[in-house]
C-alpha positions in Angstrom: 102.0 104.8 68.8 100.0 108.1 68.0 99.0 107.6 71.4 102.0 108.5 73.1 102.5 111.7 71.4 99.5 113.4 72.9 99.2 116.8 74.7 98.9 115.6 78.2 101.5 112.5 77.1 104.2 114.7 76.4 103.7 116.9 79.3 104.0 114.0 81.3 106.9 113.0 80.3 108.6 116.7 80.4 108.3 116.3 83.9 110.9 113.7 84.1 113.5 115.7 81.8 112.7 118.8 84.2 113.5 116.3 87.3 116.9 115.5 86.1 118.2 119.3 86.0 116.3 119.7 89.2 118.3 116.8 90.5 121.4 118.4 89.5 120.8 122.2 90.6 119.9 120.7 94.3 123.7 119.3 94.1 125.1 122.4 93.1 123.5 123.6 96.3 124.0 127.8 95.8 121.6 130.2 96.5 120.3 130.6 92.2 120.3 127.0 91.6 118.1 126.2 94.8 116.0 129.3 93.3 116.1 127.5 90.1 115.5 124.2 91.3 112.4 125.4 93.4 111.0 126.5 90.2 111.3 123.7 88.2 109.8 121.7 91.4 107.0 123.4 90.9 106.4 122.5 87.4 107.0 118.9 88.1 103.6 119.4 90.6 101.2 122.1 88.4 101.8 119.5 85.6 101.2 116.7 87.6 97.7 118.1 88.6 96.8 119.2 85.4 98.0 116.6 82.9 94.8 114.3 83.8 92.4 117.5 83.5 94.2 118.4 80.1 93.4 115.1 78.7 89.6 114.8 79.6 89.2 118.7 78.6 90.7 117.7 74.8 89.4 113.6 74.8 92.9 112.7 74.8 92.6 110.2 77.4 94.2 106.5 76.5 95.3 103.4 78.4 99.2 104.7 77.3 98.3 107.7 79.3 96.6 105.9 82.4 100.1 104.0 82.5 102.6 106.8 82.1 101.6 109.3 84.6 102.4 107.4 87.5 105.0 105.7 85.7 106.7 109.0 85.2 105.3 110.6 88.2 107.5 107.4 90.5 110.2 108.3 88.8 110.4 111.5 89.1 109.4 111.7 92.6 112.3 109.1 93.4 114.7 111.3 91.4 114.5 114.0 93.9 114.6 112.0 97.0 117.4 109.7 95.6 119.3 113.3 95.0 118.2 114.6 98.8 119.6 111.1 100.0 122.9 111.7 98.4 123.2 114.8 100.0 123.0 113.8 103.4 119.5 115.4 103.9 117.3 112.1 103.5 117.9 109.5 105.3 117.7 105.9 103.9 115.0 104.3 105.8 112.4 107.1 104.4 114.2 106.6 100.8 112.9 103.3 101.0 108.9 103.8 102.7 108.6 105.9 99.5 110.1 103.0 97.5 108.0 100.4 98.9 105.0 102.2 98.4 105.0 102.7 94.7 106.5 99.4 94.0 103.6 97.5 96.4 100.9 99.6 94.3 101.9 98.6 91.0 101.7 95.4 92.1 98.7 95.2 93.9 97.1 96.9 90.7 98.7 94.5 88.3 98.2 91.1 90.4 94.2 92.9 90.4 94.3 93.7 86.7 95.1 89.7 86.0 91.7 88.5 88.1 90.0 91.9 85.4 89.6 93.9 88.2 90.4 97.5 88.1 92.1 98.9 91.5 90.4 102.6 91.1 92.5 105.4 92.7 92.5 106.2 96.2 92.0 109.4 98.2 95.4 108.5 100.0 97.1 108.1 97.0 96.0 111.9 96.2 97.0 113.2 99.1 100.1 111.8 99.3 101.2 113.3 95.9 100.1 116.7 97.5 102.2 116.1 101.0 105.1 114.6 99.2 105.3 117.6 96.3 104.7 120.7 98.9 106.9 119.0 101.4 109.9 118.9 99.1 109.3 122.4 97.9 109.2 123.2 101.7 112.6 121.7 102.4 114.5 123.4 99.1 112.7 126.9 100.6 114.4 125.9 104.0 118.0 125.3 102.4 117.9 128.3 100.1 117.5 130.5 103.6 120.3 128.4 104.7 122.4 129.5 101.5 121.3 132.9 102.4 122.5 132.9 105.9 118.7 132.5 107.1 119.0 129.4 108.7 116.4 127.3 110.6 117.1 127.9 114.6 117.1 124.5 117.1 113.6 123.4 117.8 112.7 125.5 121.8 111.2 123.4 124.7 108.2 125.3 124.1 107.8 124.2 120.0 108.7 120.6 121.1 106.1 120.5 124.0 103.8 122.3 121.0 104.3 119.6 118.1 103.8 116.9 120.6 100.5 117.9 122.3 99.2 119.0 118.6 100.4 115.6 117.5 98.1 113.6 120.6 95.4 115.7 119.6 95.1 115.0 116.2 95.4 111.4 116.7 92.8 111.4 119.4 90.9 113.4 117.4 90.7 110.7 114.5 90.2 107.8 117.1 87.1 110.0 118.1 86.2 111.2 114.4 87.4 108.6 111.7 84.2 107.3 110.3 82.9 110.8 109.8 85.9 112.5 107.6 87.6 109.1 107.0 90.8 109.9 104.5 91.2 113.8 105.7 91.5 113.1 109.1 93.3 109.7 108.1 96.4 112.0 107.0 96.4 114.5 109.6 96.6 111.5 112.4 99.2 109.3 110.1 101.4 112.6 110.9 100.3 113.4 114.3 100.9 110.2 115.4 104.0 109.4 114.3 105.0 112.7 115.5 103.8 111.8 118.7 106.2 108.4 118.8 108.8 110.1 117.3 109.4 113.0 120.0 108.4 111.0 122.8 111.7 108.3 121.5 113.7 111.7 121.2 112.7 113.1 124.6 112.7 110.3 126.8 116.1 108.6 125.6 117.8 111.9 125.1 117.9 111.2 121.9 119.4 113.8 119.5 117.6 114.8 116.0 120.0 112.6 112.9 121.0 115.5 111.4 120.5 119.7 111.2 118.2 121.8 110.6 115.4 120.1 112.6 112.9 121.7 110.5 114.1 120.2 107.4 114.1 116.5 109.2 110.2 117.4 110.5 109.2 118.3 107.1 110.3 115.1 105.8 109.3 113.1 108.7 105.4 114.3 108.1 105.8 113.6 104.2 107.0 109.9 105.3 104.1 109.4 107.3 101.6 110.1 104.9 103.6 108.0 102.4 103.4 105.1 104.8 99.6 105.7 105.0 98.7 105.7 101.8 100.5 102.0 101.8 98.6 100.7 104.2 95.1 102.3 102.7 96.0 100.9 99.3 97.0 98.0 100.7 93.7 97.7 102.4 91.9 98.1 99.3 94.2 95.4 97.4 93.0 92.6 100.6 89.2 93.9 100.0 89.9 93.1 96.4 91.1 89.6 97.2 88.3 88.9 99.4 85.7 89.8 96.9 87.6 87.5 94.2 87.6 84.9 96.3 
């Protein structure tokens, strides 16, 4: 048990106490607990990043530690866009890519772990924590200028024209440009792509955006597409590791 109570242990696991007020001050939805809620938000992600250097800086690393962070890191990840679902700002179908996702990893890496092989971390899997934590931040910053009266204008002609050409570019750029910057340009297509599917369903059926603002529902939609990516990476890797057991 000593292992558990370690330095970068226990600052895992404050993360999750810190998600639950979180939780509750996005509810509340005023102007100070958004401000307050932003702040503990970015806790939750300067903690995340650091835990893992903490514990190699003071030898503290342990297997309890290897499985708690992204125990803890699920949950409280899940926390906030459970609470962003129950306030009308989510909607279900991303709830449940984000769901999927962890749930398929832990599997793949347990089904892996019973043949003794170890399914090593992915660059995805990186990046995703890093989409998913700055896009959440992004979309409490958008409410709070709501609160204030500062709310996010419809999307122009000109911005939707703009997000749509970026978004063919940057998948035509990693059909040209994969196998030279692989995961970076992965993520920047994953988004770029779907963006592309997803305003060209919008335009050409007329199609209005599920809910206000639209920059809120963007911001979300890009942090689903790199969630869904990292899926499929991972679950490339978990099929390489079958083949090579077999």
């Amino acid at each position: 048990m000593k292992d558990l109570y370690t330095v970068p242990n226990l600052i895992s696991i404050s993360r999750l106490v810190m998600a639950i007020p979180a939780s509750w001050l996005l509810l509340r939805g005023d102007a100070v607990s958004l401000v307050v809620a932003i702040v503990l938000l970015n806790y939750l992600e300067l903690t995340d990043a650091t835990d893992g250097y903490i514990a190699r800086k003071w030898k503290q690393v342990s297997e309890v530690g290897k499985l708690l962070d992204p125990l803890l890191d699920s949950l409280c990840r899940f926390t906030i866009f459970a609470t962003l679902l129950s306030m009308g700002v989510l909607p279900l179908w991303m709830l449940l890519v984000f769901f999927y996702r962890d749930v398929s990893i832990s599997y793949y890496r347990a089904f892996a772990a019973q043949r003794n092989v170890t399914m090593a971390a992915r660059v995805s899997g990186k990046v995703k924590a890093v989409v998913q934590g700055v896009g959440v931040i992004l979309v409490c910053i958008v409410m709070l200028s709501e609160s204030l009266g500062q709310g996010a204008k419809p999307m122009s002609d000109a911005l939707f024209y703009g997000i749509f050409g970026g978004g063919a570019a940057l998948l035509v750029i990693y059909l040209l440009a994969f196998r030279i910057w692989g995961a970076v340009v992965g993520t920047i297509s994953a988004v770029g792509g779907g963006t592309v599917l997803v305003a060209g369903v919008l335009w050409f059926l007329d199609l209005p955006v599920p809910y206000a603002p639209q920059v809120i529902w963007g911001l979300l939609f890009a942090v689903t597409m790199v969630t869904l990516w990292s899926l499929w990476d991972y679950t490339v890797g978990f099929l390489d590791v079958l083949r090579k057991d077999t």
